[in-house]
C-alpha positions as CSV (number, residue, x, y, z in Angstrom):
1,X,230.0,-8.7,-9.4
2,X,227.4,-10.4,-7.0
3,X,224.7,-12.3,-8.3
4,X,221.0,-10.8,-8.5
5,X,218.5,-11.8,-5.4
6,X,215.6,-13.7,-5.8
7,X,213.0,-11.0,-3.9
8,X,210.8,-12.1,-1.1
9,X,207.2,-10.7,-1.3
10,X,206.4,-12.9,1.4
11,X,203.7,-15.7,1.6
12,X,199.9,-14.8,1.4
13,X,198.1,-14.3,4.7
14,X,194.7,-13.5,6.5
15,X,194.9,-10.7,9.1
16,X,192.2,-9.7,11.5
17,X,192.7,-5.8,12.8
18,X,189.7,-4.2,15.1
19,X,188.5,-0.3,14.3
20,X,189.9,1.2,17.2
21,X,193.3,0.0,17.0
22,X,196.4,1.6,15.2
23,X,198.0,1.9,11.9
24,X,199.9,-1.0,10.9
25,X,202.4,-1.7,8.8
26,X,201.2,-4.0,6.3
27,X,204.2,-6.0,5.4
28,X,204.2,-7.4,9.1
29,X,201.3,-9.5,8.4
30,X,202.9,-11.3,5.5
31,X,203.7,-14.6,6.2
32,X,207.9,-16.1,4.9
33,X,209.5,-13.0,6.3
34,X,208.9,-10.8,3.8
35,X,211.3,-8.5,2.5
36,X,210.9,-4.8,2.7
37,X,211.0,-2.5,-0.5
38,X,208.0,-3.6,-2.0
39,X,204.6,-1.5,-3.3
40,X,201.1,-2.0,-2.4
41,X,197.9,-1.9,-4.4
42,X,193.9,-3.0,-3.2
43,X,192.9,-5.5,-5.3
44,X,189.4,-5.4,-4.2
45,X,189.4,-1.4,-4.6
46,X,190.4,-2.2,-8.5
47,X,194.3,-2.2,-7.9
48,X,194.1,1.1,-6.6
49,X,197.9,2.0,-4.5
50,X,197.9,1.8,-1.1
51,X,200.8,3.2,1.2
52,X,202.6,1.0,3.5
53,X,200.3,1.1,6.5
54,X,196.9,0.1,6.7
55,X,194.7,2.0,9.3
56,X,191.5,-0.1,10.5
57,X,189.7,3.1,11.4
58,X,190.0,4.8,7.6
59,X,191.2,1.6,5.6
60,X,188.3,-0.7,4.3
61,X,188.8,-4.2,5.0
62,X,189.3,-6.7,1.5
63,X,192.4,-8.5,-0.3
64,X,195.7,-6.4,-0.5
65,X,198.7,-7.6,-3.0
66,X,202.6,-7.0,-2.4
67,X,204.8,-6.6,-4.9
68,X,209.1,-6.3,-5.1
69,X,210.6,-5.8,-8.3
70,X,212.7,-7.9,-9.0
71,X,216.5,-7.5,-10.9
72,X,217.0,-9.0,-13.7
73,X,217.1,-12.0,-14.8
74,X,215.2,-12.5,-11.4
75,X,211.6,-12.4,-11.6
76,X,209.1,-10.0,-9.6
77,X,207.8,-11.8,-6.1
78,X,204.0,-10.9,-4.8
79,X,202.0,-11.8,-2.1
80,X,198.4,-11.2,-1.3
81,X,197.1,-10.3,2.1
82,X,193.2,-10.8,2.8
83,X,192.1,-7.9,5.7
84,X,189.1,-8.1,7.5
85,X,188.1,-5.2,9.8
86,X,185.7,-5.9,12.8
87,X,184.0,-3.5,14.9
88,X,185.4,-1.9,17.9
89,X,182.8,-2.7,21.3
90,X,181.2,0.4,23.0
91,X,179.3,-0.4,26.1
92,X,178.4,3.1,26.6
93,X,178.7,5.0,29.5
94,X,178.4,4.2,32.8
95,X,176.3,6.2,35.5
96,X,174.1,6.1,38.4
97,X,170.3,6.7,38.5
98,X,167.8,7.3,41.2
99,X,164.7,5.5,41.0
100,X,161.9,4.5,43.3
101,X,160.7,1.6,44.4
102,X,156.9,2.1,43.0
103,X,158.6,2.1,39.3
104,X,158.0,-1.2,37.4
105,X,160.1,-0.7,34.8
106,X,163.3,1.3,34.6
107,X,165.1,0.7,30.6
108,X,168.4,-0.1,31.8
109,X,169.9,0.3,28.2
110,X,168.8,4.3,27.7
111,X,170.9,4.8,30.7
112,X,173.9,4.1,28.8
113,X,173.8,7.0,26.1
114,X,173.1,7.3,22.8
115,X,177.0,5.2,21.5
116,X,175.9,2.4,23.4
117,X,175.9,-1.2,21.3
118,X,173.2,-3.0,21.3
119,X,173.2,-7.0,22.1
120,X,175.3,-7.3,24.9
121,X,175.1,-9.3,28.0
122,X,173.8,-7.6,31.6
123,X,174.7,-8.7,35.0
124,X,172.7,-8.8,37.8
125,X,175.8,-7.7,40.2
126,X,173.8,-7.6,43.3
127,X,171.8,-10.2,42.7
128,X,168.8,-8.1,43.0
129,X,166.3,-10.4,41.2
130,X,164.3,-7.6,39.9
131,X,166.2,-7.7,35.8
132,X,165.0,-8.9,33.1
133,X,166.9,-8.0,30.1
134,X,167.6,-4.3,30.5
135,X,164.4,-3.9,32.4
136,X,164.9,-3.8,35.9
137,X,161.9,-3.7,38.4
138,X,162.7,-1.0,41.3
139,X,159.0,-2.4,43.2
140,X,160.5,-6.2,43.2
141,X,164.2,-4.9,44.2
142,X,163.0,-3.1,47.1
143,X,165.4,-0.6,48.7
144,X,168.9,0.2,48.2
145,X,171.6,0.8,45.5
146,X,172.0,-2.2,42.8
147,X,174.7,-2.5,40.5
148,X,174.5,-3.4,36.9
149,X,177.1,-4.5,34.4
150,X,176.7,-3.7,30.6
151,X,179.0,-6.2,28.6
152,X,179.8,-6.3,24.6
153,X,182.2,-9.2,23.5
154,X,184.5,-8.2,21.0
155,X,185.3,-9.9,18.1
156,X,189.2,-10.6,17.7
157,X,191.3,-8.8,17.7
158,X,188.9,-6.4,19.6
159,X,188.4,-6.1,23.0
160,X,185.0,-6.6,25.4
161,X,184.0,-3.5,26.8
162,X,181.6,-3.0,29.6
163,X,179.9,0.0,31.5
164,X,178.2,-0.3,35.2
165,X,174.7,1.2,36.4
166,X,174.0,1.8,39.7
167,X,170.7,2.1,40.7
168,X,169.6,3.9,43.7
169,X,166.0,2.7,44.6
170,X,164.4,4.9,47.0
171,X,160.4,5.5,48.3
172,X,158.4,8.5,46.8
173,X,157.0,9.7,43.8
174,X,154.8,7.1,41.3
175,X,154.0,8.3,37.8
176,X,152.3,5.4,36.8
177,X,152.8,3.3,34.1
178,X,153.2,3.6,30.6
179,X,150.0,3.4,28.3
180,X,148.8,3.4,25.1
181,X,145.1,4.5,24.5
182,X,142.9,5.8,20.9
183,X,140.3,8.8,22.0
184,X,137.4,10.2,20.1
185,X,138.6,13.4,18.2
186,X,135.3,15.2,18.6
187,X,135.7,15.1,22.9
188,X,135.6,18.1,24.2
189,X,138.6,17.6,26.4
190,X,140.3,14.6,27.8
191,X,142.4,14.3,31.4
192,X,145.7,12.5,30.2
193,X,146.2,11.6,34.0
194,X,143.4,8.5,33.7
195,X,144.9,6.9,31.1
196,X,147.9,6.5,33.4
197,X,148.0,3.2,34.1
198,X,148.8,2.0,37.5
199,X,149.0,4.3,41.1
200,X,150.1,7.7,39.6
201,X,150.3,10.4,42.5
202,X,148.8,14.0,41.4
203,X,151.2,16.9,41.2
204,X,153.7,16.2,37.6
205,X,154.2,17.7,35.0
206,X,153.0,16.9,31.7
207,X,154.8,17.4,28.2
208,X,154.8,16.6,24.4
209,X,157.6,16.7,22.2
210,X,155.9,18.5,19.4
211,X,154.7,21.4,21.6
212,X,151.1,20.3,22.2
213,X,149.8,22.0,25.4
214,X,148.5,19.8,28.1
215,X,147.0,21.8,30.9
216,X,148.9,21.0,34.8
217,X,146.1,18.7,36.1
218,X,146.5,17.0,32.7
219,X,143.1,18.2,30.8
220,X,144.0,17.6,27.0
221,X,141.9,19.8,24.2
222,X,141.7,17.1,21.8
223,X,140.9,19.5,18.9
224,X,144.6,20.4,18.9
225,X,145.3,17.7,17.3
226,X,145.7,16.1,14.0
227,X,143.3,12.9,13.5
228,X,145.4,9.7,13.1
229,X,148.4,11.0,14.4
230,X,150.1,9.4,17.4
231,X,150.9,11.7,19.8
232,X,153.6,10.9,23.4
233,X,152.9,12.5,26.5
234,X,155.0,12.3,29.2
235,X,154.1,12.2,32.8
236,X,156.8,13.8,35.2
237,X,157.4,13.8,39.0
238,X,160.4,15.0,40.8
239,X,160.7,13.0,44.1
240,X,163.6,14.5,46.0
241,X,164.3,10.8,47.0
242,X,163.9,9.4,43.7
243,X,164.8,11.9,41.2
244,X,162.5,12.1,38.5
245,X,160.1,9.5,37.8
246,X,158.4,9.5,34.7
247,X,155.2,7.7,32.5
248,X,154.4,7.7,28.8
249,X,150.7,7.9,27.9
250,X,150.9,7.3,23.9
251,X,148.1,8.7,22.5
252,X,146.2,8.9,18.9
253,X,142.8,10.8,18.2
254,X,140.9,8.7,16.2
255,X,138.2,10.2,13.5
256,X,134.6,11.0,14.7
257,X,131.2,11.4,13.6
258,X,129.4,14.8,13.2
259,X,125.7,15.3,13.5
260,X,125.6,18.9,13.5
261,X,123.8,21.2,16.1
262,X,120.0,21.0,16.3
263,X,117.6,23.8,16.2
264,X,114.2,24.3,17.8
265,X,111.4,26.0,15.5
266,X,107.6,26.7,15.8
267,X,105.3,25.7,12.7
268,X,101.5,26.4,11.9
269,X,99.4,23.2,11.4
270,X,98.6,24.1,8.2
271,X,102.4,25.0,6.9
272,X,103.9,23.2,4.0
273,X,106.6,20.0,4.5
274,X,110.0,21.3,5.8
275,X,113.3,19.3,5.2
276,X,114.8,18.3,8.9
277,X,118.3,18.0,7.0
278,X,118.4,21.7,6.2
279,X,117.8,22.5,10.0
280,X,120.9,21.7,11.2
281,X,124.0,23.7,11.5
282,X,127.6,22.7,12.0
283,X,128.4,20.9,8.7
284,X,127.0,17.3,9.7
285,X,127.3,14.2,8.0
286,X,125.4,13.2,5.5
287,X,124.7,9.2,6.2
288,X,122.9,10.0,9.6
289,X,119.0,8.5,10.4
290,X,116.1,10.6,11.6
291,X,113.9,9.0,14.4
292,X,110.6,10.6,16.0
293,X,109.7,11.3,19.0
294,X,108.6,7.6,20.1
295,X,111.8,6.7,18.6
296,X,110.3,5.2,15.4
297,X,112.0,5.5,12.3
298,X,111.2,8.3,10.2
299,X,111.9,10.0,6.8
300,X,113.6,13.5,6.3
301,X,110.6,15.6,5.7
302,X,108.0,17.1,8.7
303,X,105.0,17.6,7.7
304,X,102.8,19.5,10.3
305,X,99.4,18.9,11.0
306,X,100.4,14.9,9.7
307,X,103.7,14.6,11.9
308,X,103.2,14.6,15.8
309,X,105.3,17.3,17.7
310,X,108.2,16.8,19.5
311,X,111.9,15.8,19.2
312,X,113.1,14.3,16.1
313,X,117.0,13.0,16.4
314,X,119.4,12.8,14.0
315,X,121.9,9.8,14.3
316,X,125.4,9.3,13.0
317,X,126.9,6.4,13.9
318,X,130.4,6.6,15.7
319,X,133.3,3.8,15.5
320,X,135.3,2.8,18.5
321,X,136.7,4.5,20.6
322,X,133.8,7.5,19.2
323,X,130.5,6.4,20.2
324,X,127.1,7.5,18.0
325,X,126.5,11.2,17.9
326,X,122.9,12.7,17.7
327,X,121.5,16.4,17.2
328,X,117.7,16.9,18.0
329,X,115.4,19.3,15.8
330,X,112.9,20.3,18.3
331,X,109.5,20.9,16.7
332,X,106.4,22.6,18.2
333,X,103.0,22.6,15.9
334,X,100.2,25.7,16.7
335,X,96.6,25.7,15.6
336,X,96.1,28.6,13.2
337,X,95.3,31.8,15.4
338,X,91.5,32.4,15.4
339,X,90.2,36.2,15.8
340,X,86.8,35.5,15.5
341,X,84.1,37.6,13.3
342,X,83.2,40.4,12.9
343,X,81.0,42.0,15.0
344,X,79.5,45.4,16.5
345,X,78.6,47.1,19.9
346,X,76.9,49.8,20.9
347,X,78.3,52.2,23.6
348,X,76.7,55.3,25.3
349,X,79.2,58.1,25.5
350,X,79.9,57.8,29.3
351,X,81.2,54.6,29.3
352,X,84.7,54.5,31.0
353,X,85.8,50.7,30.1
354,X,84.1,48.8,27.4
355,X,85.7,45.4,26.5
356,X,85.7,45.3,23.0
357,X,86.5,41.4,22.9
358,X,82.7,40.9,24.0
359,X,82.1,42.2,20.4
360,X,83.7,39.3,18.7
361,X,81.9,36.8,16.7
362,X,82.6,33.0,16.5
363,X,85.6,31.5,18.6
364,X,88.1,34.0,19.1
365,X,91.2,33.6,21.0
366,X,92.0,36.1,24.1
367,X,95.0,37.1,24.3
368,X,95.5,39.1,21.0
369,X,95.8,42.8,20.1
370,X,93.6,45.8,19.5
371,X,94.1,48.5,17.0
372,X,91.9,52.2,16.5
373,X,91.4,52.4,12.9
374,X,89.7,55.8,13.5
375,X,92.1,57.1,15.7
376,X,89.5,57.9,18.8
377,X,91.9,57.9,21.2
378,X,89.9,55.9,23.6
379,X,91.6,52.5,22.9
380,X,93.7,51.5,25.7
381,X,94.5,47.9,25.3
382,X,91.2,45.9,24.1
383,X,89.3,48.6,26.6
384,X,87.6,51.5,25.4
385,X,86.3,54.9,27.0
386,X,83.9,56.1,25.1
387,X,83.7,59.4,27.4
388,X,85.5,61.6,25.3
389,X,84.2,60.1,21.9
390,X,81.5,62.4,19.8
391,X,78.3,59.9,18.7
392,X,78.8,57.7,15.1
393,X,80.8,54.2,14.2
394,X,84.0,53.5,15.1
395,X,86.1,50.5,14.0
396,X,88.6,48.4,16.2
397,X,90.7,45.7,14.6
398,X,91.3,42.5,17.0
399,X,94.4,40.8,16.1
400,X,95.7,37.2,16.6
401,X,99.3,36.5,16.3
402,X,100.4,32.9,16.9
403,X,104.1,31.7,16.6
404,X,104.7,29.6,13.1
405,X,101.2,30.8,11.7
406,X,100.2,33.9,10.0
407,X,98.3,36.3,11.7
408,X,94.6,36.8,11.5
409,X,91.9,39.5,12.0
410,X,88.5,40.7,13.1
411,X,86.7,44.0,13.1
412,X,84.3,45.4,16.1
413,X,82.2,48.2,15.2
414,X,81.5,50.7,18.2
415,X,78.3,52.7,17.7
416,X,78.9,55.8,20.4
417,X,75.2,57.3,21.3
418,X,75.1,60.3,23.6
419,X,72.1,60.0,26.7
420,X,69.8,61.9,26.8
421,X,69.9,66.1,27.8
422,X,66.8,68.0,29.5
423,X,66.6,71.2,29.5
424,X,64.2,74.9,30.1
425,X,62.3,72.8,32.7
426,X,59.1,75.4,33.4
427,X,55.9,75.3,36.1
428,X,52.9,76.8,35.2
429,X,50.1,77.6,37.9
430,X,46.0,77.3,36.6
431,X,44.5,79.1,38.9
432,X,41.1,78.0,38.4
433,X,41.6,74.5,39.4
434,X,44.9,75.0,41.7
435,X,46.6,72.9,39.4
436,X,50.2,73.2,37.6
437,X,51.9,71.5,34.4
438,X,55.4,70.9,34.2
439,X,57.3,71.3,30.6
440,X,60.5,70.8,29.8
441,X,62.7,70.4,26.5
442,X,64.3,66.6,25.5
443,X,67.4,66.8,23.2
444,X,70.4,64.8,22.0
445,X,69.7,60.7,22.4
446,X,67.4,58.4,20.3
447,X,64.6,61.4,19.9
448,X,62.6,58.6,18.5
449,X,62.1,56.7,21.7
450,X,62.0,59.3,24.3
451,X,60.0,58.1,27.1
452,X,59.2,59.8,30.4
453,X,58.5,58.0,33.4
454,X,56.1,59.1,36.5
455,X,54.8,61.7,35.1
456,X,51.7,61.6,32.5
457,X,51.9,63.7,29.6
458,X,53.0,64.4,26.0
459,X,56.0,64.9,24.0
460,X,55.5,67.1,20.7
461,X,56.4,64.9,17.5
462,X,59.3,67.4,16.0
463,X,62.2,69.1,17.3
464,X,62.1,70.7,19.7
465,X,61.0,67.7,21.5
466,X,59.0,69.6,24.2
467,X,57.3,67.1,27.1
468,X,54.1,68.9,28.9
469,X,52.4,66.9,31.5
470,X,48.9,66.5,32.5
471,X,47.6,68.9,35.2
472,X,49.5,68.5,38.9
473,X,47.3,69.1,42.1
474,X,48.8,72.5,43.8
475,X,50.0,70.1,46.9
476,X,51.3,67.3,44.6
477,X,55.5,67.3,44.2
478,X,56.1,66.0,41.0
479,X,59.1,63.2,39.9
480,X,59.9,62.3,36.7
481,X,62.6,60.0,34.7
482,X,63.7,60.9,30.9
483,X,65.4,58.1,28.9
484,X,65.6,56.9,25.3
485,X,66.3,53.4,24.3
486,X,69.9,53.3,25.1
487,X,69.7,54.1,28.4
488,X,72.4,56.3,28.3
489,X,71.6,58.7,30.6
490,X,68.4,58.7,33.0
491,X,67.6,62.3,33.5
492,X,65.9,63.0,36.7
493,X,63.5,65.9,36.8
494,X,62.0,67.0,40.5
495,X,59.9,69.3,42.1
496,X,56.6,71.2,43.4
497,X,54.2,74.0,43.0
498,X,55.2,76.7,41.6
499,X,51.8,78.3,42.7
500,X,51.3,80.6,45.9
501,X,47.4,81.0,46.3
502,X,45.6,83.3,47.9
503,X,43.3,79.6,49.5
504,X,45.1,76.5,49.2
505,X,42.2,74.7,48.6
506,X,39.9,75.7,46.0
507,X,36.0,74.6,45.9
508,X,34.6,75.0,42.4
509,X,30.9,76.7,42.8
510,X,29.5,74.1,40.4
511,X,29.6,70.7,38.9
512,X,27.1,68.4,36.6
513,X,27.0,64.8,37.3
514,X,24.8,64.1,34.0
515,X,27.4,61.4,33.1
516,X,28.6,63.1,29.8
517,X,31.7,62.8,31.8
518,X,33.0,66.6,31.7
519,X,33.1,67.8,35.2
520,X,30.6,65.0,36.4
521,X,31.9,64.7,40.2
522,X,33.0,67.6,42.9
523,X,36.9,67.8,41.9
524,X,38.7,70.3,44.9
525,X,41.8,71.1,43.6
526,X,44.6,71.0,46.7
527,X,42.2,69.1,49.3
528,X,45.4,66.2,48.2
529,X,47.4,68.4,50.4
530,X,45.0,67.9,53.6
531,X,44.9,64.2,53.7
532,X,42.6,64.6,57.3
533,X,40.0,66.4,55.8
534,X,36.4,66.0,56.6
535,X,33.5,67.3,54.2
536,X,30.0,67.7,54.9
537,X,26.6,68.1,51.9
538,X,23.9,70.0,53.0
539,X,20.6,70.8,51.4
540,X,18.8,73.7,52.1
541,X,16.7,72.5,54.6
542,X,20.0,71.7,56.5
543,X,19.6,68.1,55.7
544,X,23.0,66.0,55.5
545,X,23.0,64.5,52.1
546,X,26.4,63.8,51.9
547,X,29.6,63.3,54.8
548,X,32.8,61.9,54.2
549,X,36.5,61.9,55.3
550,X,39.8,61.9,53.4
551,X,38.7,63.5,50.4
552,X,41.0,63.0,47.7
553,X,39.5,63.5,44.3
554,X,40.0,59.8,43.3
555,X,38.7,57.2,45.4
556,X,36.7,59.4,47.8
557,X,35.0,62.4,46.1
558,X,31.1,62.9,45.4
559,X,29.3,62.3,42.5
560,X,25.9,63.7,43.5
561,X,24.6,60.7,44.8
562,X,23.0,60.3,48.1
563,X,21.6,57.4,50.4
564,X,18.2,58.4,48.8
565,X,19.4,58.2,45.3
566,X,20.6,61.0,43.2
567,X,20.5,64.5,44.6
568,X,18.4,66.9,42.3
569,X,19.9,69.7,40.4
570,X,20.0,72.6,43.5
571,X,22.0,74.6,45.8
572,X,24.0,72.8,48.3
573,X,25.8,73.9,51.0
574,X,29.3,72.7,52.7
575,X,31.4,72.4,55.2
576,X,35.3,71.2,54.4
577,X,37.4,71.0,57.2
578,X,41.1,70.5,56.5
579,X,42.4,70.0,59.7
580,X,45.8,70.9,61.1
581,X,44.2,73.3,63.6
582,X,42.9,75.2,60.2
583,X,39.5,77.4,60.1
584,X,36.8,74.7,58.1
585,X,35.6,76.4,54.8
586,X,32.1,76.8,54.0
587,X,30.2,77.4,50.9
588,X,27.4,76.9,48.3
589,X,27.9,74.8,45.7
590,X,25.6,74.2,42.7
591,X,24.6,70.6,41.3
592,X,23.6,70.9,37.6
593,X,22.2,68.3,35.9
């Protein structure tokens, strides 16, 4: 029978393994040779068993323990080995890149994919000059390809790893430079391509990661975006020489002030107080100021007829990058509209175009409106043609309308008279004294200040208003003008003789110059007619007592009187010759005193 073995668990150890390497069996780490046969727990993992490899990829690192049984009376062996796991390097992947030599700055790093390790070591193969870091500087590099070396040191057992970037530097497209800017949220719009800083050429392509629409010459519409939020937009050209060059404008719409949108509005001088506030639109901010038109402070209330005219601004003040905003209530004051008194005209009824405004009393303003309260028809603007209106009152209302004031009235009353009418116009001859009157009927008009004019006469003092004039020679025409107050109408009435005598002239066989001034002087009716005439007195003896020429009733005519004095009461005898190549008339004529 052979004696029992002491087992060999081995001697405790420390053992490095790297993540990308293989399974391992774990035994071979032991120190003293350790003998095979034995089980595994991890101690750090609470004793849990662990199989006979360990596998650095799935295995966590910690203290491991090893254990052989051992026979009777021999006593169990153990060992403990301590693991520590360290990362496998991953430089990332190489590549090559065009670039142009306007860039500034071309991240080196993003080039190598998204498993690439950070803090490893570059190397400036060609000795271009132009890196710093992982930046590299196409504009100081100049032309050509440069070569770049990516190294991570691995930790033992792991290996370095490294990954090489070529750049190709060529001329052509410039997008600029990267930029970080704060707008106003309220603009309007905003062109992305000046907040490009450096040289960018025109003719990229613009684009945001979230979706937000930029327009191709790179005009923003700020309201599409959220206030605060920080927005990238990326600037693209596609040089065929240097691939695509690209420029991040970072951008964030700050909040703005709102002072609504003003108004303009018209107010009567004597109106009550208005609240500017109320009259403006757009949901503006409350903590705004008011100036006036000189720019003077000023409340929140207008008060017209106090308050001078004009622009009144409302101010909000704006934080950088929003500057203040305003909105301007526009305010225009009018004098209360002024239609005068009333007042009253009077019109014939032939009058085409009277101007009713001329009936206005006090101060009235041109420029208003006329209304016909009666309804005559004549009213055409503020004229009125009386023409086809009947005789009475009529009254026109004159209205003033002024913007921001209530409107105000006047009333012009029209009295319409008719002119004057003339009919049955008659002649009638008296023979005896080769006379005629004239006679004719007055109607319609003032009858109570008919007048007639150039002929003398009468008009009877009742309807029918019948005008008879005083006795007209034979060879007298006869003219006469019929009016009333109103001068409405001027009736002309014209004519002559109606009479055909046998003797145009007509000496009267008597007369009596005793001064009780009935027939005192020789009247010959129609000698007006013979303005050459020549008449000779004589007495019976044949004595001349009297000669004259141009007798005309009036100024030249005989009165009995004689160089000697007065002629007695007698016969006389005459001679009239009328001239004109007519046969002289002859006669006795007897003086009665």
């Amino acid at each position: 029978m052979s004696e029992p073995q002491v087992p060999n668990a081995g001697c405790d150890a420390t053992a490095a393994l790297c993540t990308n390497g293989s399974a391992v069996i774990m035994r071979t780490l032991l120190g003293c040779n350790a003998q095979p046969g034995g089980t595994w727990v991890y101690v750090t993992g609470g004793n849990t068993p662990q199989g006979l490899f360990v596998n650095p990829a799935v295995d966590p690192p910690g203290v491991y323990r090893y254990t052989i049984v051992g026979d009777s009376p021999c006593p169990s062996a153990s060992a403990e080995l301590t693991l520590s796991v360290n990362p496998a390097t991953n430089a990332g992947q190489g590549s090559t890149i065009n670039r142009c030599v306007t860039e500034t700055a071309v991240d080196l790093f993003a080039t190598l994919g998204p498993s690439a390790q950070a803090g490893g070591t570059w190397t400036d193969n060609n000795n271009s000059g132009a890196l710093s870091g992982n930046i590299f500087n196409p504009s100081v590099a100049g032309n050509g390809n440069w070569g770049f070396t990516y190294t991570v040191t691995g930790i033992t057992p792991c290996l370095s790893s490294s990954a090489n970037v070529t750049v190709q530097v060529g001329t052509g497209g410039n997008a600029g430079s990267d930029s970080t800017v704060a707008i106003c949220g309220s603009l309007a719009q905003y062109n992305l391509f000046n907040a490009l800083g450096g040289n960018p050429q025109q003719g990229g392509t613009w684009a945001e990661a979230t979706g937000v629409p930029v327009g191709s010459n790179g005009i923003l519409d700020p309201s599409l975006l959220t206030i605060g939020q920080t927005y990238a937009f990326s600037y693209s050209i596609n040089d065929p020489d240097c691939g695509l060059v690209t420029a991040i404008v970072t951008l964030t719409a700050a909040p703005f002030p709102v002072a609504g949108t003003g108004s303009s509005l018209t107010l009567c001088s004597n109106s009550a107080a208005i609240d500017l506030f109320s009259q403006l639109t757009g949901n503006p901010d409350v903590d705004g100021s008011w100036t006036d038109p000189n720019g003077l402070a000023h409340g929140d209330s207008f008060i017209p007829g106090t308050h001078a005219p004009g622009n009144y601004t409302y101010t909000v003040a704006g934080e950088e990058p929003c500057a203040n905003v305003t909105a301007v209530v526009s305010i225009a004051v009018n004098t209360p509209p002024d239609a005068g008194l009333n007042g009253s005209l009077l019109a014939c009824d032939t009058l085409q175009a009277l101007v009713l405004f001329t009936g206005l009393q006090g101060t009235p303003q041109a420029g208003g409106s006329w209304q016909d309260i009666d309804g005559t028809g004549g009213l055409s603007g503020g004229v009125l043609n009386t023409t086809g209106i009947a005789p009475g009152n009529y009254v026109f209302r004159y209205s003033v309308s002024i913007t921001g004031c209530a409107p105000t009235t006047a009333d012009v009353t029209v009295q319409v008279v008719g002119g004057v009418e003339v009919n049955d116009v008659q002649r009638e001859c008296i023979t005896r004294d080769r006379t005629y009157v004239v006679r004719f009927t007055i109607s319609e008009g003032d009858a109570g200040t008919y007048e007639v004019n150039g002929l003398q006469g009468a008009i009877t003092a009742a309807a029918p208003y019948i005008f008879t004039s005083e006795p007209l020679f034979t060879s007298q025409e006869f003219e006469a003008f019929v009016r009333d107050q109103y001068g409405c109408a001027l009736i002309r009435v014209a004519g002559n003789s109606p009479c055909d005598f046998t003797s145009e002239v007509f000496v009267p066989e008597s007369f009596s110059p005793n001064g009780d001034g009935v027939n005192d002087a020789l009247i010959i009716p129609g000698i007006e007619g013979f303005p050459g005439n020549r008449i000779s007195i004589f007495n019976r003896w044949g004595a001349k007592l009297y000669e004259t020429e141009g007798y005309d009733n009036k100024s030249v005519l005989w009165d009995g009187s004689t160089a000697q004095g007065q002629a007695p009461a007698s016969t006389y005898f005459y001679v009239l010759e009328l001239g004109e190549g007519r046969d002289a008339l002859t006669g006795f004529i007897y003086l009665n005193r």
